[in-house]
C-alpha positions as CSV (number, residue, x, y, z in Angstrom):
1,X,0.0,0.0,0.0
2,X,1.5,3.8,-1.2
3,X,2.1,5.3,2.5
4,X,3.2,9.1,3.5
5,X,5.0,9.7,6.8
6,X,4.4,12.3,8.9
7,X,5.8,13.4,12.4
8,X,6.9,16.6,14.4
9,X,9.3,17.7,17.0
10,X,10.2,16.2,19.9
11,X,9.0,12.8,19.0
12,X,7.3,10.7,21.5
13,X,7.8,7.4,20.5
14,X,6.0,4.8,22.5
15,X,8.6,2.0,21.3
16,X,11.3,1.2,24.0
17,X,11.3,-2.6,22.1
18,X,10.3,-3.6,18.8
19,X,9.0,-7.3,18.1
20,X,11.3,-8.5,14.8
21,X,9.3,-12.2,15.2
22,X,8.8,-11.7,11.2
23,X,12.1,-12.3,11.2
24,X,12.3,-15.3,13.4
25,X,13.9,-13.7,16.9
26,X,13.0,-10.6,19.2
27,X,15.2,-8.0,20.2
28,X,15.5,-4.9,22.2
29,X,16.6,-1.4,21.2
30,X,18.6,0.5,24.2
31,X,17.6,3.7,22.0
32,X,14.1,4.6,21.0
33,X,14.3,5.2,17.5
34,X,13.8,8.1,15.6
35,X,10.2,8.6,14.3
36,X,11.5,8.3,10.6
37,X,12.9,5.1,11.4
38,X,10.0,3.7,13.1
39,X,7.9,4.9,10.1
40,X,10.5,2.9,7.6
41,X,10.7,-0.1,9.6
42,X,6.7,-0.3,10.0
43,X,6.6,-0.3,6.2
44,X,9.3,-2.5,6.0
45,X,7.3,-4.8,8.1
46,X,3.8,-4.7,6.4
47,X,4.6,-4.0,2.8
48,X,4.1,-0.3,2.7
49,X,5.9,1.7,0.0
50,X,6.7,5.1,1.2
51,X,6.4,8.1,-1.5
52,X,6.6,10.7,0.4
53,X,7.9,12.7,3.7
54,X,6.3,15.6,6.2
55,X,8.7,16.5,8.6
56,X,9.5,19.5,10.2
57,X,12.7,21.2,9.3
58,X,15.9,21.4,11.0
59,X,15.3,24.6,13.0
60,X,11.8,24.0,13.4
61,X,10.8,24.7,17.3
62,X,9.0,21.7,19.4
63,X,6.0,23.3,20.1
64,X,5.4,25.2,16.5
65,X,1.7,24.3,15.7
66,X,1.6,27.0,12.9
67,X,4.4,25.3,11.3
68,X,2.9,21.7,11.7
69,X,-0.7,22.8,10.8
70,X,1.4,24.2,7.6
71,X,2.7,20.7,7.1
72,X,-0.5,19.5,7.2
73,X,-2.2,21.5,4.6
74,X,0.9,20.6,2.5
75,X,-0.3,16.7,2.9
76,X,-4.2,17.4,2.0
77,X,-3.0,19.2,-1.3
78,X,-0.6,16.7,-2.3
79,X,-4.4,14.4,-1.7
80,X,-6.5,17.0,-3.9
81,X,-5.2,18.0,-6.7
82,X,-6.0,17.3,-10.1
83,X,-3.1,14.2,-10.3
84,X,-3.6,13.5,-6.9
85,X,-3.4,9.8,-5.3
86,X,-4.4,8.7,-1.9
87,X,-2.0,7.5,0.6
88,X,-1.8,5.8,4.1
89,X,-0.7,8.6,6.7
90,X,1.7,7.0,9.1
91,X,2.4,8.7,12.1
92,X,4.9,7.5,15.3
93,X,1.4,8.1,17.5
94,X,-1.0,11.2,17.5
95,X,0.4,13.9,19.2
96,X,2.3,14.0,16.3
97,X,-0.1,14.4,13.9
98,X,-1.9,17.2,16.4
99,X,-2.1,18.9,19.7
100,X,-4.8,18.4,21.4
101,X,-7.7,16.3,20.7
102,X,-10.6,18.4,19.0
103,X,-7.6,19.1,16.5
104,X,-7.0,15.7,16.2
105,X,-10.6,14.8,14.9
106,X,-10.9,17.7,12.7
107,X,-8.1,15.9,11.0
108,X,-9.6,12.8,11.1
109,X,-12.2,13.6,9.6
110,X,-11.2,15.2,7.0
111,X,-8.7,12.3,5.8
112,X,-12.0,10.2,6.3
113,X,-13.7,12.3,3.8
114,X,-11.1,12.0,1.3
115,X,-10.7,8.5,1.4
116,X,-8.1,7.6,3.7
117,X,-6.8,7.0,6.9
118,X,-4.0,7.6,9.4
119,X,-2.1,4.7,11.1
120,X,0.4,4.6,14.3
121,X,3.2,2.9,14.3
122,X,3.2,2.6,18.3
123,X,2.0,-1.0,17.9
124,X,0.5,-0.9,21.5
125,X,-2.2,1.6,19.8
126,X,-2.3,1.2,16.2
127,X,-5.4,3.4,16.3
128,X,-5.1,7.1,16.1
129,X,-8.0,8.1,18.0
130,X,-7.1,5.5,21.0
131,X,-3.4,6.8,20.6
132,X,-5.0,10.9,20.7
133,X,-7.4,9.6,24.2
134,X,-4.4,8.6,25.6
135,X,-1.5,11.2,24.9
136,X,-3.7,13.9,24.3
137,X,-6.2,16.5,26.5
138,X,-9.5,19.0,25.3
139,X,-8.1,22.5,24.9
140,X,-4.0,21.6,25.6
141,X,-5.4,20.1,29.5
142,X,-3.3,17.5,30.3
143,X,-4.4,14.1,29.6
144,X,-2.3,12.8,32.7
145,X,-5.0,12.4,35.2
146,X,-6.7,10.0,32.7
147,X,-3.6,8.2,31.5
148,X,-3.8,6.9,35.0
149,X,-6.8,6.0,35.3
150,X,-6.1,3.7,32.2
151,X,-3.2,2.4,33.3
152,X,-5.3,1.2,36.4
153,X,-7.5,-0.8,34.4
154,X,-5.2,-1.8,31.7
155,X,-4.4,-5.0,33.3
156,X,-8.0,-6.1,33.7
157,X,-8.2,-4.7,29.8
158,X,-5.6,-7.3,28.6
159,X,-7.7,-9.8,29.9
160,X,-10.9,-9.1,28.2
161,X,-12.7,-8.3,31.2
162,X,-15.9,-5.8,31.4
163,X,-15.3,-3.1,32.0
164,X,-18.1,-0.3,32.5
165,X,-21.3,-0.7,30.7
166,X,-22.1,-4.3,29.1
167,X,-23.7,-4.3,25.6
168,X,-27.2,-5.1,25.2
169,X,-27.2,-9.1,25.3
170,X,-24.5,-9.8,27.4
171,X,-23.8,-9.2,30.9
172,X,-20.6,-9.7,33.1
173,X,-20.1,-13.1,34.8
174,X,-18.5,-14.7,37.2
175,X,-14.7,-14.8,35.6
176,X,-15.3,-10.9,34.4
177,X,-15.6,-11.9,31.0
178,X,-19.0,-11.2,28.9
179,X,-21.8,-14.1,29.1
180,X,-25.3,-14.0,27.0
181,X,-28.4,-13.0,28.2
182,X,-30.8,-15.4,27.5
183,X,-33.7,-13.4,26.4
184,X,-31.8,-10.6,25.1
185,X,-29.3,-12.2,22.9
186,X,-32.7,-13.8,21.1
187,X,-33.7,-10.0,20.0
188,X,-29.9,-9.1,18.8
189,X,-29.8,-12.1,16.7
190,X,-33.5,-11.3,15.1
191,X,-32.3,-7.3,14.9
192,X,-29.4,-8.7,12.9
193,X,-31.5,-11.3,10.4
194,X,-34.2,-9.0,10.0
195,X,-32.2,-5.8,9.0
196,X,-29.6,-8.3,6.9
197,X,-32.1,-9.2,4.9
198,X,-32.0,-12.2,1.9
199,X,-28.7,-13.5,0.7
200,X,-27.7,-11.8,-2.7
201,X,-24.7,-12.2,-5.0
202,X,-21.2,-10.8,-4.2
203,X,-21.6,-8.6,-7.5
204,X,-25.5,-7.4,-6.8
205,X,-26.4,-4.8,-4.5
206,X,-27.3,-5.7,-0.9
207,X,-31.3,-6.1,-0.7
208,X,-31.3,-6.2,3.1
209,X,-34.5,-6.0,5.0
210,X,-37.2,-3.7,6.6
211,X,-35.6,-0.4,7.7
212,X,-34.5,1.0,11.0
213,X,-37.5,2.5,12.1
214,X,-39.2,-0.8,11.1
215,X,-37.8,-2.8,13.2
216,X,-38.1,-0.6,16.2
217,X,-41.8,-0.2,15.7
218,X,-42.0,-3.8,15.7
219,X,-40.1,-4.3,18.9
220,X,-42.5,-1.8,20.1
221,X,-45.4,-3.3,19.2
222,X,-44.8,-6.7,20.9
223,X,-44.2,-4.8,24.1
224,X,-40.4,-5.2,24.3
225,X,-38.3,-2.1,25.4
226,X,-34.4,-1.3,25.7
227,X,-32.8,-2.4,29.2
228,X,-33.0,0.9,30.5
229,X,-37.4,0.6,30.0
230,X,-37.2,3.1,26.9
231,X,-38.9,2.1,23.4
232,X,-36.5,0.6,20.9
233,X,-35.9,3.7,18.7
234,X,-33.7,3.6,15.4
235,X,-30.7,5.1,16.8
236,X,-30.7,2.2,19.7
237,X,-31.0,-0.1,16.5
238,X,-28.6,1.4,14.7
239,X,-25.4,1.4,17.3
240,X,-26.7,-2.7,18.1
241,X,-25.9,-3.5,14.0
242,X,-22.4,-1.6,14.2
243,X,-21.2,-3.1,17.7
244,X,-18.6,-5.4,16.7
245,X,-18.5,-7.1,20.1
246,X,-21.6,-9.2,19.0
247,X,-19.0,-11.1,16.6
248,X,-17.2,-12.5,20.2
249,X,-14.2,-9.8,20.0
250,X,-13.4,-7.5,22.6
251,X,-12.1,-4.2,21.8
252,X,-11.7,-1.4,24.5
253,X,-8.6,0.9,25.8
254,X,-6.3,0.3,22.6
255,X,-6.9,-3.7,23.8
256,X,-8.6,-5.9,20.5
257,X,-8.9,-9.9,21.6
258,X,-10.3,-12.4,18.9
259,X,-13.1,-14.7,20.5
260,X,-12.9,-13.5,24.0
261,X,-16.7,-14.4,24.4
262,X,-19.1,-16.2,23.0
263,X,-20.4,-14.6,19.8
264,X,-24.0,-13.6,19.1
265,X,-24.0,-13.4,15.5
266,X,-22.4,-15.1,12.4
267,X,-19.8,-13.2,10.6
268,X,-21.4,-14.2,7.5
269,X,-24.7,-12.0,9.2
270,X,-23.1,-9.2,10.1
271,X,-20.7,-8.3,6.9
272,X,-24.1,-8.6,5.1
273,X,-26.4,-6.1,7.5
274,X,-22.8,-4.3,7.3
275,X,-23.0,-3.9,3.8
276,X,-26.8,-3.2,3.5
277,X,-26.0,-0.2,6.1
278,X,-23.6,0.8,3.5
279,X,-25.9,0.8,0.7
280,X,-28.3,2.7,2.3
281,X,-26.6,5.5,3.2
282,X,-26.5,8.6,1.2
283,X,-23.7,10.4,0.2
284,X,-23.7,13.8,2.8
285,X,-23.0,17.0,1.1
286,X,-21.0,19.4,3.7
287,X,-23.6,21.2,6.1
288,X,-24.7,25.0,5.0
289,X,-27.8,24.7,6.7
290,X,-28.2,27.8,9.7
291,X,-28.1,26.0,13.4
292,X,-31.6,25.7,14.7
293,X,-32.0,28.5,17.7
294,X,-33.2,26.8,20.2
295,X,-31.5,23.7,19.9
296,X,-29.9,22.1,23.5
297,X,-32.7,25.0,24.5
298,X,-36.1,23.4,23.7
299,X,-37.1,20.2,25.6
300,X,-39.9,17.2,25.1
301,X,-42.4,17.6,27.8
302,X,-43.1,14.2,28.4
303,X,-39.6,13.0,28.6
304,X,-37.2,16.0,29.1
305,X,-34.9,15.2,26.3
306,X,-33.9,17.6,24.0
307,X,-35.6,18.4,21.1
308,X,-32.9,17.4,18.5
309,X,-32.6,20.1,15.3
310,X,-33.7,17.6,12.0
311,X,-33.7,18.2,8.4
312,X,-35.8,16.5,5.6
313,X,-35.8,16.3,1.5
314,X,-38.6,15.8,0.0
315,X,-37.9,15.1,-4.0
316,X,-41.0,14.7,-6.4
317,X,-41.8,14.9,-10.1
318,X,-43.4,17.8,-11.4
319,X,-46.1,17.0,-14.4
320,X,-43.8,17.8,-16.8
321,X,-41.2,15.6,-16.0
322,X,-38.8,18.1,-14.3
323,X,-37.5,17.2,-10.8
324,X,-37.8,19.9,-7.6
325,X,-37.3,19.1,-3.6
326,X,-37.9,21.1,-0.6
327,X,-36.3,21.1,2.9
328,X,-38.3,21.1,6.2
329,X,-36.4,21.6,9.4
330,X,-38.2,20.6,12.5
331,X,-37.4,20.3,16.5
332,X,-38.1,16.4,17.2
333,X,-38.1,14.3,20.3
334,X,-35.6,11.3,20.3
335,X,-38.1,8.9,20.9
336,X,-40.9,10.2,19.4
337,X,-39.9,7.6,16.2
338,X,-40.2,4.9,18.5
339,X,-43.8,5.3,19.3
340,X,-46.5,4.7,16.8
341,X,-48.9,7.5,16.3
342,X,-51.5,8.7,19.2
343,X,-53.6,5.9,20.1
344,X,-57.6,6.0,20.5
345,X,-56.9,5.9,24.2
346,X,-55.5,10.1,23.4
347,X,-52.2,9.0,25.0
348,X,-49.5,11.9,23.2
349,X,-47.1,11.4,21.8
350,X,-43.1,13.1,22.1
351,X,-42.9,16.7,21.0
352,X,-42.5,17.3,17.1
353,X,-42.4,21.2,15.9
354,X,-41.7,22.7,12.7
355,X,-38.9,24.6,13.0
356,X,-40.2,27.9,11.8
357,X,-43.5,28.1,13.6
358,X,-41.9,27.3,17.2
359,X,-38.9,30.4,16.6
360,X,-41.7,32.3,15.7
361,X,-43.8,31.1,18.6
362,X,-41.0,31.4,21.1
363,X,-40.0,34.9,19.8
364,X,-43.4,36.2,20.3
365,X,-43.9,35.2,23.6
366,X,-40.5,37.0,24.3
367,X,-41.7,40.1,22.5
368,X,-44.8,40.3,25.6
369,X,-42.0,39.8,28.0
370,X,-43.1,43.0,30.4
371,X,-41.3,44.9,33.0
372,X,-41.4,42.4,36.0
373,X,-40.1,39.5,33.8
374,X,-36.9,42.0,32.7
375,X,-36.3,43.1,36.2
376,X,-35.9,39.2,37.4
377,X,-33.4,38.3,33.7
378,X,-30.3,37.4,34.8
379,X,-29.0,36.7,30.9
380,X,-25.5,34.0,31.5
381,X,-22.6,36.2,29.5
382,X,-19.1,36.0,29.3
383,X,-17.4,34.1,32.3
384,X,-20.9,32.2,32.8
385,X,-20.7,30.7,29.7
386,X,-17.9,28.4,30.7
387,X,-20.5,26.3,32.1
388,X,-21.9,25.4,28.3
389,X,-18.1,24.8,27.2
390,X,-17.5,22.8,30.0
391,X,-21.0,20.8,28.9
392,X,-20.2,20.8,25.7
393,X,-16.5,18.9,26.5
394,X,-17.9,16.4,28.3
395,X,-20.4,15.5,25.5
396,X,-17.2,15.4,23.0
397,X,-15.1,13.4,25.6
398,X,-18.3,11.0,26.1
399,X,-18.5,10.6,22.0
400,X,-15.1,10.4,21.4
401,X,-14.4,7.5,24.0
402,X,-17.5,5.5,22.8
403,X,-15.9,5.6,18.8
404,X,-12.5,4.6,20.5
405,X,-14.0,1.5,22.7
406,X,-15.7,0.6,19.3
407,X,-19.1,2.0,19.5
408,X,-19.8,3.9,16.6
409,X,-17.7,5.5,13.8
410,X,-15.5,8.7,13.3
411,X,-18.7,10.7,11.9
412,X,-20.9,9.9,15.1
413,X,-18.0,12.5,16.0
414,X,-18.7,15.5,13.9
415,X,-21.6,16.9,15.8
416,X,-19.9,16.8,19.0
417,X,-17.0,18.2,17.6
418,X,-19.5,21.4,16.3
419,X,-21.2,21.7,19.4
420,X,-17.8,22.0,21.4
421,X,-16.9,24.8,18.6
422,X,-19.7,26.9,19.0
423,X,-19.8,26.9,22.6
424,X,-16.3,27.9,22.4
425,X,-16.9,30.7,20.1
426,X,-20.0,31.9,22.1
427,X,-17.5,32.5,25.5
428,X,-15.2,34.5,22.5
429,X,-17.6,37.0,21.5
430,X,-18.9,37.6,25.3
431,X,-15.8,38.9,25.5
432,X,-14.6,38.5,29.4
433,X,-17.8,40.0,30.9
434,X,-18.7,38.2,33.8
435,X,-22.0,37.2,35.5
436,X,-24.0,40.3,36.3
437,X,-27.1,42.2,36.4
438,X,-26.8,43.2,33.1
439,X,-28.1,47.2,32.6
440,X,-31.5,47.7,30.5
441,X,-29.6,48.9,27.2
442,X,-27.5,45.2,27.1
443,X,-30.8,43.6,27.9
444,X,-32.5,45.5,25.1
445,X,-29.7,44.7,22.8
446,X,-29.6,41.0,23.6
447,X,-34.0,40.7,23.3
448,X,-33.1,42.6,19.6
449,X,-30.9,40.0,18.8
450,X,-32.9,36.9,19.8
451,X,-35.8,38.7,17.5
452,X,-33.5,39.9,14.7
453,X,-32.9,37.9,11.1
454,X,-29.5,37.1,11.8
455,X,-29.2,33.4,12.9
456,X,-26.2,32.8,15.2
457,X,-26.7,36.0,17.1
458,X,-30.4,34.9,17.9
459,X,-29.1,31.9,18.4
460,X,-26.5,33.5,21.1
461,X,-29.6,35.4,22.5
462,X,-31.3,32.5,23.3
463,X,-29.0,30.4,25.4
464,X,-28.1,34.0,27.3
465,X,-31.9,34.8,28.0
466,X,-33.6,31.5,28.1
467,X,-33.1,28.7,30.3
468,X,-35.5,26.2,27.9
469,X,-38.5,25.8,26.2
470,X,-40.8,23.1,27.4
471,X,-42.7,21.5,24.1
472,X,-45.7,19.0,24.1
473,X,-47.4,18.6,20.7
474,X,-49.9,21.7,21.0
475,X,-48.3,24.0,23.1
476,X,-44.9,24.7,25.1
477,X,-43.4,26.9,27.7
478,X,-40.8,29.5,27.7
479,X,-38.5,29.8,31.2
480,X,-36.5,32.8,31.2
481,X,-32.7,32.7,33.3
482,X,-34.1,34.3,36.2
């Protein structure tokens, strides 16, 4: 396979002894070697042929991210251009590659979209986003605190023992190691089957089955629910199908063990739902679509989850054969698709809003806001909005270490990864303001904003002045930060 190599200044090799068993013996190096040399021996090893170099120059400082960032853009051309061929990225491990971990993503990503990958030679964690959870903190915090906690657990780890929360279908027994559940391993199997479809030809595209939000409305229907009592919802169906530990291989904290437990599905099974998944999923243009303005703001009612921004396309045939689609952006309930619709008993159903009529909604009942209600505003600005960073970290630290134990994929990572930004550049524009009694002209200005044209200020606005909006299907509630 073609291969680039890539590291910075210092290195941070992980390699104190190299296993040479290819070639019949072991041996140990008294000297770390350099990270071009680990690179050329890893290719050496696995059949890589190198083309070409990124490495920072002779004078180059350690800690020079503008000069490493230029490096990198220097790799993504050499990927882009009109005579442009893809490459492996091999990297010593991922502080190399960046220097802290929302960096490291954004990279990630973006190699992702183009085709490729990025590989560490450290062969204790191959995998970059393992190596970046280890060596590397949100924001340039030090990741030390957590590297011992890891190394804590490491041992038990190596042994394929659970640790934290079991899938659905196993639980932990007696010797640590995952055993099935009974009643529960019978629903993953059918989840798999049903979604997996009919067998077809290697060279004909995957039928597959009924769809997500099939399945879960029959789960529904016969009365079953998730193991925490919640309906089966597509999303609970979806992370089931792509959880490789139903194939009897254990895979957490940079530690992968081959038949560790006794598998719940057939290989055979899963490749195939694998590839129907594959099939079914459209190719993503980039995002231009304005963030929703009261999303993390507005909340379901009957559960208290948060009313998630979606967007539709509709595509239909005019009469004279021409094609035309529409978008419709609404606020929707997680598990509102796992219910079926209202019921003749009148039970509700989870909060669904278009988009446009609850802003509108929401901004008029801000507009009637009257004296009293002002007097009590306490609006969060500038120092108090380290609370929503801080929120927003812990959401991106949660993702990130479910797509490095193996639950989920590197684009269940791009919303987190938004979230944390715009938090971030929310606490920029406060400015360093801190929590206050804010005087009637700031208030005015920040009630303008929420009820201007502009998007992200409204948007802004709303997390300053508004604490949440309560939704049921009819009606909703507006609590102001008081």
């Amino acid at each position: 396979m073609r291969a680039v190599g890539f590291h910075s200044r210092p290195a941070q090799s992980t390699n104190a002894s190299l296993d040479t068993q290819s070639s019949g013996g072991a041996f140990d190096l008294s000297d770390r070697l350099t990270p071009r040399a680990e690179i050329e021996l890893y290719c050496q090893r696995n059949s890589h042929q190198l083309i070409n170099w990124y490495e920072p120059a002779e004078d180059e400082a350690p800690n020079d991210f503008d000069a490493r960032h230029d490096r990198y853009r220097q790799m993504i051309a050499s990927f882009t251009g009109a005579n442009a061929r893809l490459a492996l990225v091999l990297v010593p491990d991922a502080s190399h590659l960046a220097e802290d971990l929302e960096t490291l993503v954004e990279r990630l990503l973006e190699l992702d979209h183009l085709g490729t990958e990025v590989r560490c030679t450290d062969p204790d964690l191959p995998d970059a986003l393992q190596s970046g959870e280890r060596l590397l903190g949100i924001g340039g915090k030090s990741p030390q605190r957590q590297a011992r906690i890891r190394n804590s657990i490491a041992a038990k780890a190596s042994r394929g023992e659970v640790l934290g929360r079991t899938p659905y279908g196993y639980a932990a027994g007696p010797d640590g190691l995952l055993k099935p559940v009974e009643d529960e391993s019978v629903i993953v199997k059918e989840i798999f089957e049903t979604y997996a479809g009919p067998w077809h030809g290697e060279d004909s595209k995957p039928l597959g089955g009924p769809g997500l939000r099939a399945i879960a409305r029959t789960l529904n229907d016969r009365g079953l629910r998730t193991r925490t009592g919640r309906p089966w919802s597509p999303l609970a169906i979806a992370g089931i199908l792509k959880n490789r530990t139903y194939l009897g291989t254990y895979t957490r904290y940079g530690v992968r063990i081959a038949g560790s437990h006794e598998p719940l599905v057939r290989r055979e099974i899963f490749n195939r739902a694998d590839a129907v998944t594959k099939s079914r999923s459209p190719r993503r243009r980039k995002a231009s679509e304005p963030p929703y303005i009261f999303g993390g703001i507005a909340r379901c009612n009957l559960c208290g989850r948060g009313l998630a921004g979606l967007t539709r396309r509709r595509e239909w045939k005019r009469t004279n054969g021409t094609s035309t689609s529409k978008s419709y952006r609404y606020y929707e309930c997680p598990s509102r698709d796992a219910l079926r619709e209202r019921g003749d008993d009148g039970t509700p159903r989870h909060s669904a809003w278009h988009a446009g009529e609850l802003d509108e909604a929401v901004r008029e009942q801000v507009r009637r806001w009257g004296v009293r209600v002002k007097k009590k505003l306490r609006p969060i600005t500038g120092d108090s909005l380290a609370d929503v960073v801080a929120e927003a970290e812990r959401q991106f630290n949660r993702a990130l270490r479910m797509v490095a134990s193996a639950y989920g994929t590197l684009g269940d990572l791009e919303k987190p990864l938004q979230e944390l930004n715009r938090a971030r550049e929310s606490v920029a524009q406060a400015g360093d303001s801190s929590v206050r009694k804010v005087d009637i002209t700031e208030l005015d200005r920040l009630i303008a904003d929420l009820l201007g044209e502009q998007v992200e200020p409204a948007r802004r606005a709303a997390n300053a002045l508004i604490e949440r909006v309560v939704a049921d299907e009819d009606n909703f509630e507006v609590i102001p930060r008081t």
